[in-house]
C-alpha positions, 0 to 999 in steps of 0.5 A, spaced: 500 500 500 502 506 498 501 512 503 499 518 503 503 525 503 503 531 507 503 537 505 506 541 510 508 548 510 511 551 518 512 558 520 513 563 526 508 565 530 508 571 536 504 570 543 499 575 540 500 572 533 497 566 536 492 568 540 488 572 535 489 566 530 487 562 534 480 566 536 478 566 528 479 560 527 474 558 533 469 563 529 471 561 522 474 554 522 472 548 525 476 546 532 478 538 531 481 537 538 487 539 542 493 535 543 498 534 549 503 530 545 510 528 548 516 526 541 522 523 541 526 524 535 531 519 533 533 522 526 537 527 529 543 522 532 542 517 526 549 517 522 547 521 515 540 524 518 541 529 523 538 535 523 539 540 515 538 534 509 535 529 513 529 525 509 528 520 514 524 523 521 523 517 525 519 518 531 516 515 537 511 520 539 505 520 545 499 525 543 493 524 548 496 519 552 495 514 545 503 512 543 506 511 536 511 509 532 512 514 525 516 515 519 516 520 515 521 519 508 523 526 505 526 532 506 524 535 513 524 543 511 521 549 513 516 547 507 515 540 505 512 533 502 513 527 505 510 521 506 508 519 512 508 511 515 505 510 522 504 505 527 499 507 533 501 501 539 497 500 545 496 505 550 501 505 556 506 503 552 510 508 550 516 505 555 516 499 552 517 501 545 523 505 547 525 500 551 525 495 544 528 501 540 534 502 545 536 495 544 536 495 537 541 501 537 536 507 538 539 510 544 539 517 543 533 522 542 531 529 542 525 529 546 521 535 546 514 537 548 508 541 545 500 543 546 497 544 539 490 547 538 488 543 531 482 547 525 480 544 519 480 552 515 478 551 507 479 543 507 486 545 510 488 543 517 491 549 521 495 547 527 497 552 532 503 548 536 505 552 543 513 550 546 511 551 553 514 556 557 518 558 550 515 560 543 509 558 538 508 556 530 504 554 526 503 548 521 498 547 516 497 541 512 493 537 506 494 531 506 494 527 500 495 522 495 501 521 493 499 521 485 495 528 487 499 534 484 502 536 490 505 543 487 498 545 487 496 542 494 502 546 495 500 553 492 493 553 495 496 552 502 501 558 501 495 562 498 491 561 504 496 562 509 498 569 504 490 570 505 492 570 513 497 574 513 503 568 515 509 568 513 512 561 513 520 559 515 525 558 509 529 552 509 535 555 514 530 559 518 526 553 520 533 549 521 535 555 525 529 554 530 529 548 531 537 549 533 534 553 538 529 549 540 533 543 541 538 548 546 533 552 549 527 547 550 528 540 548 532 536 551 536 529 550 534 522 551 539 517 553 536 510 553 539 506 559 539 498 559 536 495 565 542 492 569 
């Protein structure tokens, strides 16, 4: 079976910026759900990945206390598509597949922790994602089949978020930020073996 894409484009946002979005998209969207989600970031500690150039993003992620294990292959980008694979496993089993990924050799990840508020805006879902006690940003996704023409999915998002008056990260400025964020807000996650 092959997977859809998603088509994916991220930007900056103020406090201010967040807040007045987030008060029209409750009025002119439809609100999807809230996520508390807490990730850990493997791709950064794999040899060849890393953060610029990557194009593979492998993830154990924990979003409203449901665990999964998520792949994204291309490139990972202020603005990109990617094909996403994902495994939701059963619930309380974030510990174990952490477990099961440091003995096959995954001991190391950026862990890092967001609050997202998720709209559905003109076919598009607008995720307005707050880094507690550091900053904010937005991401806004179509997700589509793979042999769609994803440069026109592409366009209508930019075109929507022009409309909204968002600017979105270049390539540096969304690797620049994240740089920040892993120094400033993320942290390392070590696996240990139990002796």
């Amino acid at each position: 079976m092959i997977a859809d894409f998603e088509i994916e484009l991220r930007g900056p946002l103020t406090d201010e910026k967040f807040h007045s979005l987030k008060s029209f998209l409750e009025k002119n969207g439809k609100f999807k759900e809230e996520k508390n989600r807490v990730f850990y970031d493997y791709s950064t500690f794999i040899p060849g990945e890393g953060l610029r150039g990557r194009t593979k993003d492998f993830r154990v992620r924990e979003t409203n206390g449901q665990p999964e294990v998520i792949l994204k292959l291309g490139k990972w980008q202020g603005s990109d598509r990617r094909e996403e694979l994902s495994v939701l496993t059963e619930k309380n089993s974030t510990e174990t597949l952490l477990k099961i990924f440091g003995e096959m050799g995954f001991t190391k990840a950026i862990k890092g922790v967001r609050h997202t508020f998720a709209y559905d805006y003109k076919d598009i879902e607008i995720a307005l994602v707050e880094v507690p006690g550091h900053s904010f940003y937005f991401e806004a996704e179509i997700v589509a089949p793979a042999k769609s023409n994803h440069d026109k999915v592409h366009q209508k998002i930019n075109d929507e978020l022009n409309e909204l008056g968002l600017k979105t990260f270049s390539d540096d400025g969304f690797h620049d930020y994240i740089d920040k964020l892993n120094n400033e807000s993320n942290e390392i996650y070590k696996y240990k073996k139990e002796e």
